[in-house]
C-alpha positions as CSV (number, residue, x, y, z in Angstrom):
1,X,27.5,19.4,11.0
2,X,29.1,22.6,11.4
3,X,31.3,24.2,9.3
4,X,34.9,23.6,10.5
5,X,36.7,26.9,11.5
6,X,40.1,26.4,8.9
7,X,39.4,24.7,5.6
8,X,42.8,23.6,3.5
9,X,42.3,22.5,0.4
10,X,45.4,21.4,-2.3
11,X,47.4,24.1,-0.4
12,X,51.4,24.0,-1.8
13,X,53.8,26.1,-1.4
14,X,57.3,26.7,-3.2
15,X,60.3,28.8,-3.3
16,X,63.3,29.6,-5.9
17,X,66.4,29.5,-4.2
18,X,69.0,30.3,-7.0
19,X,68.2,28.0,-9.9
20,X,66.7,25.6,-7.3
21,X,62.7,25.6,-6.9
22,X,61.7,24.6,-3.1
23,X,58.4,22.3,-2.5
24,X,57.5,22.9,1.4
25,X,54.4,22.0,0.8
26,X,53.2,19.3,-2.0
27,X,48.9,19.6,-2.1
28,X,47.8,19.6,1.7
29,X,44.2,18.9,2.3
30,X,43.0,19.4,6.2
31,X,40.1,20.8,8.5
32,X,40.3,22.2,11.8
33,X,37.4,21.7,14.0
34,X,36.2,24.9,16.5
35,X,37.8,23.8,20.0
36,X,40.7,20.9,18.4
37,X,43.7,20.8,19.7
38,X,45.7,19.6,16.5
39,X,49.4,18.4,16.8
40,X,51.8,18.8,14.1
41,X,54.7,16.7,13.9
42,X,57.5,15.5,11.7
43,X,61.4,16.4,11.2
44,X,62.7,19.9,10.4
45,X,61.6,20.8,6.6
46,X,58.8,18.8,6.3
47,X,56.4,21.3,6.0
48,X,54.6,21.9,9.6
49,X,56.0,25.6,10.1
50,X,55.0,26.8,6.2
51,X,51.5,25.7,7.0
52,X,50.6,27.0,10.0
53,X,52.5,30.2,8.5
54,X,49.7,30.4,5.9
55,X,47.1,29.2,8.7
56,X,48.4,32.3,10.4
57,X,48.7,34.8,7.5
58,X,52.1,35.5,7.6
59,X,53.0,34.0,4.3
60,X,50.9,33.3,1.3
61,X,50.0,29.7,-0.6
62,X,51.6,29.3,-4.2
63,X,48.3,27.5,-5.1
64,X,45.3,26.0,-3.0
65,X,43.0,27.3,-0.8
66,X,42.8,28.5,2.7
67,X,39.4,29.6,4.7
68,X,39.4,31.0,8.2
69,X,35.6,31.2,9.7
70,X,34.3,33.5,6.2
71,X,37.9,34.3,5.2
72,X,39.2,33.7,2.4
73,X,42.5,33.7,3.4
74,X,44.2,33.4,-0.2
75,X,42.4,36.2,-1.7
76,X,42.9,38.6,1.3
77,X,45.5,41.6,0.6
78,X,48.7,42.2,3.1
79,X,46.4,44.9,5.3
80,X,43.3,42.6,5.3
81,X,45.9,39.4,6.4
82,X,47.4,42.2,9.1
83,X,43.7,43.0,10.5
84,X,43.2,38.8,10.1
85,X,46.1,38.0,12.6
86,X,45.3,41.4,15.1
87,X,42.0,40.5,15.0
88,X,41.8,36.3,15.3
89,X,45.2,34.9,15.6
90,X,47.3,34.2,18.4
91,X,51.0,33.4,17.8
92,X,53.5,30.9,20.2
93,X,57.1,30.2,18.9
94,X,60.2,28.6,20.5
95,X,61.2,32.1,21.6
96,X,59.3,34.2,23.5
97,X,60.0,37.6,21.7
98,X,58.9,39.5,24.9
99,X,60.0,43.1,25.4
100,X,63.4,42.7,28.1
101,X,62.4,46.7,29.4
102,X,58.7,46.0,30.0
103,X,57.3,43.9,33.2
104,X,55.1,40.8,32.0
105,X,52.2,42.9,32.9
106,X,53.4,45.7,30.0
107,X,54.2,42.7,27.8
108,X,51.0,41.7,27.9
109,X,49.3,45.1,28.2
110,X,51.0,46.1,24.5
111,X,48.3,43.6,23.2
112,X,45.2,44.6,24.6
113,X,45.8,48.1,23.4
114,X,45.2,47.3,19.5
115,X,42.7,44.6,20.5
116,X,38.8,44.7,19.4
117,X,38.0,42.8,23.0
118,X,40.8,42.5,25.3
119,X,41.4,40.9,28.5
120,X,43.0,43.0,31.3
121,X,46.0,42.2,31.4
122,X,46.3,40.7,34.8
123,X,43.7,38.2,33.7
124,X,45.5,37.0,30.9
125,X,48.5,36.3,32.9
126,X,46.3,35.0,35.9
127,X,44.7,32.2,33.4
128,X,48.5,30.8,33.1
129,X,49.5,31.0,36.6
130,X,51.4,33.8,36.8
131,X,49.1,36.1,38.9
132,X,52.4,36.8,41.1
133,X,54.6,37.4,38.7
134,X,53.3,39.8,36.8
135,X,55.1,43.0,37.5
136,X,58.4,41.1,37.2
137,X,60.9,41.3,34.1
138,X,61.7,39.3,31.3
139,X,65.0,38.5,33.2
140,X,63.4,37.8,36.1
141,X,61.4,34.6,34.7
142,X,62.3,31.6,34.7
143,X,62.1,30.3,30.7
144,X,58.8,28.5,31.4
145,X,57.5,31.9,33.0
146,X,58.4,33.8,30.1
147,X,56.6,31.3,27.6
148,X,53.8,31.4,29.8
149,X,54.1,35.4,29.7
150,X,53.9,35.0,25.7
151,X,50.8,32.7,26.0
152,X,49.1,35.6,28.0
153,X,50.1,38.0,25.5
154,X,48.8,35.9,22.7
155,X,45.3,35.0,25.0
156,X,44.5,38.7,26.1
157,X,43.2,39.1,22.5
158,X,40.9,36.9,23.0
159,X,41.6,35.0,19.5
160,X,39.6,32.2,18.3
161,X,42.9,30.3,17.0
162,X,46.2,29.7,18.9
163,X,48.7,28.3,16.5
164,X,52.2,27.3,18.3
165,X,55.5,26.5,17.0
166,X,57.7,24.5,19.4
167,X,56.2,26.2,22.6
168,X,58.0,23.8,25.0
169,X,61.2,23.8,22.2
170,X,63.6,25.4,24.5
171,X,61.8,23.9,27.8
172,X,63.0,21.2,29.8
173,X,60.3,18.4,30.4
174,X,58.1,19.8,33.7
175,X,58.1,23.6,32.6
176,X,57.6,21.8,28.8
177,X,54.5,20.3,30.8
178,X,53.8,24.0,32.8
179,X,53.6,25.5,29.5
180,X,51.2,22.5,27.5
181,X,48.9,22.8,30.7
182,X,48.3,26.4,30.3
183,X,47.6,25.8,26.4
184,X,44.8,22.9,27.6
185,X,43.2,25.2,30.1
186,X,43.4,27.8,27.4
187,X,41.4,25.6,25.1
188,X,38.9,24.2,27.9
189,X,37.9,26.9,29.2
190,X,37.7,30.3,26.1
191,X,37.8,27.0,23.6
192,X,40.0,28.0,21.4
193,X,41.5,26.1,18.7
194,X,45.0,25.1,19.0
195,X,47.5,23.9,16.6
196,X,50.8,22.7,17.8
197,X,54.0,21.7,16.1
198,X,56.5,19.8,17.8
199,X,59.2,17.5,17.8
200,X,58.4,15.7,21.0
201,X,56.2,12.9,19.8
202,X,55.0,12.4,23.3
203,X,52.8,15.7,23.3
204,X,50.8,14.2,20.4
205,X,49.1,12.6,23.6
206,X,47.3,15.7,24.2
207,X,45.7,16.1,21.2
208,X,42.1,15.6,19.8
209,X,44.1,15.0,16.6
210,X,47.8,14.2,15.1
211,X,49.1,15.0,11.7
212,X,52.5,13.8,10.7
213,X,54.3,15.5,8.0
214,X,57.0,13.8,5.4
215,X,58.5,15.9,2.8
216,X,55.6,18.8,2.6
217,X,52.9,16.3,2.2
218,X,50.7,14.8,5.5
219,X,51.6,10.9,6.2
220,X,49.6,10.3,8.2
221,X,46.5,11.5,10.2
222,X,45.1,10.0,14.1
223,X,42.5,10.5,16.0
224,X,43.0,10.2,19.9
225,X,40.1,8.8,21.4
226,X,41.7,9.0,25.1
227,X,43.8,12.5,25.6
228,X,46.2,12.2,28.4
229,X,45.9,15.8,30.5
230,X,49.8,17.1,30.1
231,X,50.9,16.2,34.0
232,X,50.2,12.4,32.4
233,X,52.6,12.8,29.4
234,X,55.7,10.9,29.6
235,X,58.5,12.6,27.8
């Protein structure tokens, strides 16, 4: 079998606030397979967002393990974790962070300039249906069309991982479904893996796997073995 593209092994993770000592995450253990889409879910606190943090090399284990491909992610300094997420890491959160001043084109452009092998930019935004849009503004968009903007901007680097916090958060349920259908083709067609946290337990229908969380520890793990394309998924 192949080796799978994240390894987690005993990963926690703590923090001091005052005198108190934090566990977000208490000895996860996971793979992630090339191609997955993984769903996260679970209530606020329970760990999802601390993981794929460290997935994502934006914040660092207390103890465990975490390998990327041949990275080792927990032995990596803070330029060889920056170089890690330019390089193979595409980010999605709840808000789209994209530049008010800049078309979506621009947006998306800012990426493929520090990229190793970029997309054009228009290709990027074409592969989430917003070929028309592109040389529109942020306040132009409708909030759908701005994630969608962000998901172009996270593709154009070509990446091999996608990891998205709440991408349909702030979405009501058909752009919600807009925005999960650009994800799939995403991973159909460049197969990329894609890790997904959300609070909507209906999306977990999408996945090749679920993980549910419970006080920084995974409860519970299934396997789908019939996905549901997005335009199916009953919110």
């Amino acid at each position: 079998m192949a080796e799978p593209l994240f390894l987690v092994e005993n990963v926690t993770k703590s923090y001091q606030t005052g005198d108190v000592e934090v566990q977000a995450l208490r000895g996860i253990n996971l793979t992630l397979e090339g191609g997955e889409i993984l769903v996260l879910l679970g209530p606020s606190g329970s760990g999802k967002s601390t993981l794929l943090n460290i997935m994502g090399g934006l914040d660092q284990a207390t103890s465990g393990r975490v390998r990327f491909a041949d990275h080792e992610l927990t032995s990596l300094s803070e330029r060889q974790l920056t170089l890690y997420r330019r390089d193979h890491v595409g980010f999605v959160f709840q808000f789209y962070n994209l530049i008010p001043s800049l078309t979506a084109w621009e947006n998306v452009a800012l990426v493929t300039e520090i990229s190793r092998d970029p997309m054009k930019p228009g290709e990027a935004l074409e592969m989430v249906g917003l070929k028309e849009r592109m040389d529109h503004f942020p306040a132009q968009l409708s909030g759908g069309e701005q994630q969608r903007v962000a998901i172009a901007r996270a593709i154009a680097k070509r990446p091999e991982v996608m990891l998205c916090d709440e991408p349909t958060g702030a979405l009501d349920s058909k752009t919600g479904i807009l925005v999960l259908e650009a994800l799939c083709r995403i991973n159909e067609e460049l197969k990329t893996t894609t890790a997904i946290i959300t609070h909507n337990a209906a999306i977990r229908q999408i996945a090749h796997r679920v993980l549910t969380f419970h006080d920084g520890r995974i409860s519970e793990t299934v396997v789908n073995t019939e996905r549901l394309p997005p335009s199916s998924v009953v919110w």
